[in-house]
Structure formats: structure tokens, C-alpha cells
C-alpha positions in Angstrom: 23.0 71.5 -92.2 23.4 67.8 -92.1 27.2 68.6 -90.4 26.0 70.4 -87.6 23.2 68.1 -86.9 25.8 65.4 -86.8 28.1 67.3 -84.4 25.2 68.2 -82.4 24.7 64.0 -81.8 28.5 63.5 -81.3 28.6 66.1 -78.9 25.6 64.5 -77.5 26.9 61.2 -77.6 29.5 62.3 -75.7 28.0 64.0 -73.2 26.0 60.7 -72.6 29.3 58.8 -72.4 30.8 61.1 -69.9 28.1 60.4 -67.7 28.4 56.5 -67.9 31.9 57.1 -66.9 31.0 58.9 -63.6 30.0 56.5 -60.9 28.5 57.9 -58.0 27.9 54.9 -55.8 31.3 55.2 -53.6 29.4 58.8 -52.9 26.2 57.7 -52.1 27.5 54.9 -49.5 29.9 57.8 -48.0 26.7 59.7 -47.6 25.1 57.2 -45.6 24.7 57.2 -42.1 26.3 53.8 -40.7 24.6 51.4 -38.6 26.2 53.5 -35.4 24.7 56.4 -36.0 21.4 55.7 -36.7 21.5 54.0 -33.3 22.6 57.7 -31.8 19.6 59.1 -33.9 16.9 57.1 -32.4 18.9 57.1 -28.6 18.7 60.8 -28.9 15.0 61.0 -30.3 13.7 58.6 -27.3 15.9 60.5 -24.8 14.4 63.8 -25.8 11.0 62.6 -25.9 12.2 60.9 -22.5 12.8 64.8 -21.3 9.7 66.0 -22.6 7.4 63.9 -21.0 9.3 64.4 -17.6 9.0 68.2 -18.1 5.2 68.0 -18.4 4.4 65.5 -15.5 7.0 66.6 -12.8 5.6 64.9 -9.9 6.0 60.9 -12.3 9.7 62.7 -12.3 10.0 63.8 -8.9 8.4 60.3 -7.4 11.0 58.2 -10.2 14.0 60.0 -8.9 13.4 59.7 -5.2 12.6 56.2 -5.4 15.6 55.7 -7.4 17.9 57.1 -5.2 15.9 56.1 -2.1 16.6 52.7 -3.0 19.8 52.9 -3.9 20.6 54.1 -0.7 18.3 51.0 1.3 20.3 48.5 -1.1 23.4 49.6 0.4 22.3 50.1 3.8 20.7 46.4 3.9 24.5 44.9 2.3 25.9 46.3 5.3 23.3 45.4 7.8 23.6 41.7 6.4 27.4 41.9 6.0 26.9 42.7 10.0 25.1 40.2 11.2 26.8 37.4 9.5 29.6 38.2 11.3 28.0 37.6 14.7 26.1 34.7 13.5 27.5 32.3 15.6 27.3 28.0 14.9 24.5 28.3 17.4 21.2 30.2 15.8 21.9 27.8 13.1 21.7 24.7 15.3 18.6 26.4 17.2 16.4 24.0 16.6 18.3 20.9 17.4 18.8 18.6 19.7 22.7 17.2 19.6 22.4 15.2 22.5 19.2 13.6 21.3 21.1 12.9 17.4 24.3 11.9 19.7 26.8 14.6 18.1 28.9 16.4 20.0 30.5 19.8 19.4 33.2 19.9 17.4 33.2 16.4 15.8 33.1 15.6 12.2 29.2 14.8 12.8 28.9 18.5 13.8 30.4 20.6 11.4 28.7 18.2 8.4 25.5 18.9 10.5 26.4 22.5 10.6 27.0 22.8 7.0 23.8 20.9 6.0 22.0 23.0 7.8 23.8 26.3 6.3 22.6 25.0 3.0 19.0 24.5 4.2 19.0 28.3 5.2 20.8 29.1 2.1 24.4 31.0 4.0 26.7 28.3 2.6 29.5 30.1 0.3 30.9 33.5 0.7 29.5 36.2 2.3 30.2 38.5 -0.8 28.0 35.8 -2.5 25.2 35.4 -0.1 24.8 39.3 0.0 24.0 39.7 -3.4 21.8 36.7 -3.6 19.6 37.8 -0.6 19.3 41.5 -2.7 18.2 39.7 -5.4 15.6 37.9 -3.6 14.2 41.3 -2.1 13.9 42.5 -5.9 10.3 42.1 -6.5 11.6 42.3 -10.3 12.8 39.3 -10.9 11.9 35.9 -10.5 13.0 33.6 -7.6 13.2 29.8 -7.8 12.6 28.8 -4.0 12.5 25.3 -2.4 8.9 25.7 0.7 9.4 23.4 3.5 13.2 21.8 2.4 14.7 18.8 4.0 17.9 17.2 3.7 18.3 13.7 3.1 21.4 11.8 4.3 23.3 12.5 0.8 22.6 15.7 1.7 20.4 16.9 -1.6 17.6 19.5 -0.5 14.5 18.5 -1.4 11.1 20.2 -1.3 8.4 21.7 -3.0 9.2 23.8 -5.7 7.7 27.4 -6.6 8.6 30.5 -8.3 8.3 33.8 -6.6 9.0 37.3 -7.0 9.9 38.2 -3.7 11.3 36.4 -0.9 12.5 37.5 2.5 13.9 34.2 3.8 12.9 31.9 6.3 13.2 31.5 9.9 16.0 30.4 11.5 14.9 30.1 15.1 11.3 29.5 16.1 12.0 31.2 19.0 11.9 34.2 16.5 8.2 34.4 16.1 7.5 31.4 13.5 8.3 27.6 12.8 11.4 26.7 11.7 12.0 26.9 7.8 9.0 28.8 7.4 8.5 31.5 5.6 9.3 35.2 6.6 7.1 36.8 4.8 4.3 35.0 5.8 4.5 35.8 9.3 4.5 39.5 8.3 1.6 39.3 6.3 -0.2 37.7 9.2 1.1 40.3 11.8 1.4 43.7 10.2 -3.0 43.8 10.1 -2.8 43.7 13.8 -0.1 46.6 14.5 -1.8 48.4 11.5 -5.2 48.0 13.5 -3.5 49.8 16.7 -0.9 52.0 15.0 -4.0 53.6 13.1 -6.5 54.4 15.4 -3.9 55.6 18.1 -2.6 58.2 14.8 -6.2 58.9 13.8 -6.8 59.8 17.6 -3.3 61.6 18.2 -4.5 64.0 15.3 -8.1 64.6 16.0 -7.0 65.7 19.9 -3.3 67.0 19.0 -4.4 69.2 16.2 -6.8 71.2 18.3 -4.6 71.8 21.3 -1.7 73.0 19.1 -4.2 75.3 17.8 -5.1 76.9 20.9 -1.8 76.7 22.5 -0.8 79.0 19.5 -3.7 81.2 19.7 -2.5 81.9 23.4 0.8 81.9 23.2 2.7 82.5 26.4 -0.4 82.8 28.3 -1.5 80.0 30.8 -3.2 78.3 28.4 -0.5 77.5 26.1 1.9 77.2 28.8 0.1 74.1 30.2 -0.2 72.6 27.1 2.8 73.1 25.5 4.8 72.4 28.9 2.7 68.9 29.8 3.8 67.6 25.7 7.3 68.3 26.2 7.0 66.9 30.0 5.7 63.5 28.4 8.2 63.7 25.5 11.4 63.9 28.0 10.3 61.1 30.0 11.9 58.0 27.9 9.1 56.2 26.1 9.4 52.5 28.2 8.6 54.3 31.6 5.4 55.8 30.2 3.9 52.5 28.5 5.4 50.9 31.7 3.2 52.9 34.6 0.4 52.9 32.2 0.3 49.0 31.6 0.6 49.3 35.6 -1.9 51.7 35.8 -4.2 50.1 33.7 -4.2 46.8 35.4 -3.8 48.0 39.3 -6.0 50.9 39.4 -8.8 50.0 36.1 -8.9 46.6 36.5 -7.7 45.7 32.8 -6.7 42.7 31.3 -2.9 42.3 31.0 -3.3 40.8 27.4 -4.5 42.1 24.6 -5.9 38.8 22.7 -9.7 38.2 23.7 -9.4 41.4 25.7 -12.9 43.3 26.3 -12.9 47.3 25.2 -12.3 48.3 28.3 -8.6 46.7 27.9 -8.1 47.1 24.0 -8.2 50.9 24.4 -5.4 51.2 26.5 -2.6 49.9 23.9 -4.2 52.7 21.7 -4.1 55.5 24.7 -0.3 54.0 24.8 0.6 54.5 21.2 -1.5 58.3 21.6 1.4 59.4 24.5 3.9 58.6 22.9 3.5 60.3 19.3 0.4 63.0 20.3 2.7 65.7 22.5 4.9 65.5 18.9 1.5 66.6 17.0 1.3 69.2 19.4 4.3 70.8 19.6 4.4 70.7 15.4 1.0 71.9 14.9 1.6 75.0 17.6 5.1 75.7 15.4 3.3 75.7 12.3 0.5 77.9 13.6 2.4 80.6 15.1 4.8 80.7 12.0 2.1 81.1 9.9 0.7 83.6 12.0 3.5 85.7 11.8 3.9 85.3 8.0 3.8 89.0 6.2 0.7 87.8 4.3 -1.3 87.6 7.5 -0.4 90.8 9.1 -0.7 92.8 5.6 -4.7 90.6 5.4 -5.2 92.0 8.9 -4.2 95.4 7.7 -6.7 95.4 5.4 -8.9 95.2 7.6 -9.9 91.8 7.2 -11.4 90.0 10.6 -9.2 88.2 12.6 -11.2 84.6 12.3 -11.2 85.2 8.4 -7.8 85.2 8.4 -7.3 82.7 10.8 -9.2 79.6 9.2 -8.7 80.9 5.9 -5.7 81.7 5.5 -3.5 80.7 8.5 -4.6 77.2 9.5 -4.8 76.0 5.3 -1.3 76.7 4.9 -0.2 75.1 8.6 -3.0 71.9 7.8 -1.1 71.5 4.5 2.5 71.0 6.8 0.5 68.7 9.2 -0.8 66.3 6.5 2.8 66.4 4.8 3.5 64.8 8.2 0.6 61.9 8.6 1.7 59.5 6.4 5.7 59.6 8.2 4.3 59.7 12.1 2.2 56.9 10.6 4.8 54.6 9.2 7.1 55.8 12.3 4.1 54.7 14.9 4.1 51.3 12.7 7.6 50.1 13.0 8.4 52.1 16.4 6.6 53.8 18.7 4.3 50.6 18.7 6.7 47.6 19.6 6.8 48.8 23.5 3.2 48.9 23.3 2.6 45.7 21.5 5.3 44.2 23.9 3.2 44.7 27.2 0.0 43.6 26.3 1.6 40.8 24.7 -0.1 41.8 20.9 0.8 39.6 18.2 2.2 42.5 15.8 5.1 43.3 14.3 7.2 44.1 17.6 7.9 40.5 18.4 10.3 39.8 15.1 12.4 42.6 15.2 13.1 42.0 19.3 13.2 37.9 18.9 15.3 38.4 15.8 17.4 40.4 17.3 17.9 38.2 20.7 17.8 35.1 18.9 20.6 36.5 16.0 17.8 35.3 13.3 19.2 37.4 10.3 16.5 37.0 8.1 14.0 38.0 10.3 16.2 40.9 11.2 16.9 42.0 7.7 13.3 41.4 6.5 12.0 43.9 9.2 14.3 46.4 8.2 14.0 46.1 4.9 9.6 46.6 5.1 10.3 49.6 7.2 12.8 51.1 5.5 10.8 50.8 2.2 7.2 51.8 3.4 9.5 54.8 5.2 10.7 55.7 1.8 7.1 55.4 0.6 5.6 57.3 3.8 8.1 60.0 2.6 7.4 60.3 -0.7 3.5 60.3 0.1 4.0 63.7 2.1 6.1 65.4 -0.3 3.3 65.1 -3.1 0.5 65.5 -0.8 2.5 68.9 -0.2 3.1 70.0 -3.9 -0.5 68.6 -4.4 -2.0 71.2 -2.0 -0.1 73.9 -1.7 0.2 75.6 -5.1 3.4 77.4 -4.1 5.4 74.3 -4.1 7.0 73.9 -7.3 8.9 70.3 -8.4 10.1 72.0 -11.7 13.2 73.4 -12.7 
């Protein structure tokens, strides 16, 4: 008995042994995921919770990728534009505001180009252009901070001085106050000052457009091809082939010659504000009209209005239930674009006339005085609150009409 308890230890014992000799660490650490892949794990967890939240909110998605590409595309489009008009800069726009003959310099001297090249420094162009591009897209990216010099000067060792500040966006300065502000000053600021004052006009001459547009389209559709629409339909696209500077033109004419109106707007009574606004209403209302009657008679010949009318179901019923919804949902898809359009275009020959202090007078002074940041930072507001406008009427489209899908 004692024997086979004493092999049944040693066998024991041995067991034991055999397991002290098997190490299974080298295992365990081959087992392991390295630092690599548990950096894959948690990229592919976020980006699948990434997905999954896009799939359940598809207008966040849809608005994320259109502004995404939407700006890619303005980035590249403003690199060009400022490639562009550096290249027709000349010495001149720089040395707008100064008087050579006053400072005894003449053109071409040593005096002058140092002059010259101060100056590019003040305005920030010194370098190359590869350089300045990508530091004037950096300063229109409201994501990152700008260190900027307000009011600089240049002393005779030529070291800019100034005050200080950090800011998040920054459209430059003016180079020409010929442009529409002082010299040095900021860009921006004369925007914020002027866009109130087109937004004012541009507004109420949309707001009107749409309250009279919308109604004639209506019943130009309702008799279409009879004298009715004819009239209608034949006056808008009259007024639309005439080009837009002869209309504003006979009507500033008009309104002065035959009504007695002020030729400026500033200080102006009612009786000469409202034709600026009856401006802005010709030259964007026959558009309303024409779109609303397309939308109206497409609708009306849709196959589920003739299969409701088959049904027996009265023709007014159908009409403002049914027909004018779905065309009203394609009109308001279009208010905030007209707007933004009315804004930045159709307005400047308006505001130009009655001498209104909007937004008109910095694109055309920029322009004719070669004032490239003026130029760019009108382009590059349009172009955005464009994207914007856009944007806007795409998911005021997929918010009313329930047919509209952004989803795969």
C-alpha cells in the first residue's frame, strides 16, 4: 500500500515539475495585440460609430459634405482669382495714396523701389506669390487664429509697427481709398458697415418680387395660352431680354424727370426710397414669374393630378392642395438663392444710381482701382453666403417635401 501511495506522489511530483518547466509567457505576448493594432481597433470603432450617426441624421451628413466640397472648390477658385490679380497689380495701386512729388522721389530711383517695397510690406504682398496666396487662405479661415498689426506704419528702418490684436478672420485692408475706405483700413469693417444697407433694399425688393410674382405665375398657368397668360408671360420675358443697365437706367430717368424724385438715395423721402426697390423688383420679379408658371403647369400635368381629378375630386381641391404645395415647395427651394443673387448682383446697378452706400461700390472701385483685397474679400462673402443660400434650399426642400430622400 505504502508503494503505490509513494508512486502516486512521484508521479505527482512530476507532473508538478513538468509544469514548472513549461513557460507560457513568449505565448501570452504573441497573443497580444501590439500597440498598432489597438490603434486600428479604436480607428475602426469611432469610424463605424462615425457611420452610424451619419446614417441616422442624413441632412448633419448631407449639409457636412456639401460644405466640404463647396469649399474646397471656393478655396481653389479664390487661389486663382488672387494668383490673377497679382499679376496685374501694377507699382501703381500700391503707391495710390502717395504723393512722390510732394516726398521728392522720382520713378525709378533707389528712393522708389525702397518706397515701393515698404509699402508691399505694409499691405503684406512682399515675398512670393506662392507664399502670399496661402497666407491670404489662411487668413480667410475663420479656424485659426490671425496675429494682425491695425493701423501699421513704417518707420525709417523700416520695422512695422502698430497695434497688435489677434483675430480669426481677416480679409485684408484697403489698398486705395478710392476703393470705398481709408487707407490701411480694414476690409471687413467696411462690409460690415455696408452689407445692412443692400440687405435693407435687396430684401424688401425679394419680399415684394414674391408677393406679386407668385400670383401672376399662378394665373398665367391657370390660363395658359390664352390672353391672359400671354400678356403676362410675354411682358416678363420682354423685361428680361432687355439688358439689366438700360432698365435701372430709364427708370432712374423716369423717376427723376417725370415723378419728381430725388437722385440720391441718402436722406431721400419715401417717395424716392421706393424706386431703388421697384428697380431691384424688375430686374429679378419676371424670373419669379416665369419659374412659378413652369412649376405650376408641370405640376398640373403630373399623373397624380389628373388621376385626383378622375376621381372626381373638384378642380380647386386639387389645385391648392395638391398642385400649388408641391410647386410652393420648388419656389421656396429658390428664395434664399434669388436672395443672395439680388444681394451681390442684381443690386449693384441699383445701388450705383441712387448713389446707395451698399455693397456695389467695392466690388466696382476694387475692380477700377486694382484693390485686390477688396476684390477678393467681395468674392469671397458672395461666394460663401452663395454656398450657404444653396445649401438653405436644398434642406428647405428635403424638409418639406417628404419625397425627397438624402439617404442612400
Amino acid at each position: 500500500m505504502e508503494t503505490k501511495v509513494n508512486e502516486l506522489d512521484k508521479e505527482q511530483s512530476s507532473v508538478l515539475n513538468l509544469f514548472e518547466e513549461i513557460s507560457l509567457t513568449e505565448e501570452v505576448k504573441e497573443t497580444k495585440a501590439s500597440h498598432l493594432e489597438k490603434v486600428r481597433s479604436v480607428f475602426r470603432k469611432s469610424n463605424s460609430t462615425f457611420d452610424e450617426f451619419m446614417q441616422k441624421n442624413p441632412l448633419f451628413s448631407y449639409s457636412l459634405k456639401r460644405i466640404l466640397y463647396a469649399f474646397i472648390t471656393l478655396y481653389i477658385a479664390i487661389a486663382v482669382v488672387f494668383i490673377m490679380l497679382r499679376i496685374v497689380t501694377t507699382d501703381g495701386a500700391y503707391l495710390a495714396d502717395v504723393n512722390l512729388d510732394k516726398m521728392n522721389i522720382t520713378y525709378g530711383s533707389k528712393e522708389y523701389y525702397n518706397l515701393l517695397n515698404n509699402r508691399k510690406d505694409l499691405f503684406g504682398v512682399s515675398g512670393p506669390m506662392i507664399q502670399q496666396m496661402f497666407i491670404y487662405l489662411r487668413n480667410i479661415t475663420p479656424f485659426i487664429p490671425k496675429t494682425v498689426i491695425l493701423n501699421p506704419v513704417m518707420d525709417n528702418a523700416g520695422n512695422i509697427t502698430g497695434e497688435s490684436t489677434t483675430m480669426w478672420f481677416y480679409l485684408g485692408v484697403f489698398m486705395n481709398k478710392a476703393s470705398g475706405g481709408a487707407s490701411m483700413s480694414l476690409v471687413q469693417e467696411a462690409f460690415k458697415r455696408s452689407i445692412p444697407t443692400s440687405f435693407k433694399i435687396g430684401s424688401i425688393g425679394v419680399l415684394l418680387s414674391y408677393v406679386l410674382g407668385v400670383p401672376l405665375g399662378i394665373l398665367a398657368a391657370k390660363n395658359k395660352e390664352k390672353s391672359a397668360d400671354n400678356a403676362i408671360n410675354g411682358t416678363s420675358l420682354v423685361i428680361s431680354a432687355i439688358p439689366a443697365l438700360v432698365i435701372i437706367s430709364l427708370l432712374y430717368k423716369m423717376s427723376i424727370y417725370v415723378f419728381g424724385a430725388n437722385g440720391t438715395y441718402e436722406g431721400a423721402t419715401l417717395g424716392t426710397k421706393i424706386w431703388p426697390v421697384i428697380g431691384v423688383m424688375l430686374l429679378i420679379m419676371p424670373m419669379i414669374i416665369v419659374n412659378t408658371r413652369r412649376f405650376v403647369l408641370d405640376e398640373m400635368t403630373a399623373d397624380y393630378a389628373k388621376f385626383a381629378l378622375s376621381k372626381g375630386l373638384s378642380e380647386k381641391y386639387v389645385f391648392y392642395v395638391h398642385i400649388f404645395r408641391n410647386a410652393g415647395v420648388r419656389l421656396i427651394k429658390t428664395l434664399p438663392e434669388v436672395f443672395v443673387l439680388t444681394l451681390f448682383g442684381s443690386s449693384i446697378l441699383v445701388e450705383r444710381h441712387w448713389s446707395i452706400d451698399g455693397m456695389s461700390k467695392f466690388i466696382l472701385n476694387g475692380v477700377a482701382n486694382k484693390d485686390t483685397f477688396v476684390v477678393l474679400g467681395y468674392i469671397f462673402v458672395s461666394a460663401s453666403a452663395g454656398v450657404f443660400s444653396s445649401l438653405i434650399g436644398d434642406l428647405l426642400l428635403a424638409t418639406l417635401d417628404p419625397r425627397i430622400k438624402l439617404t442612400k
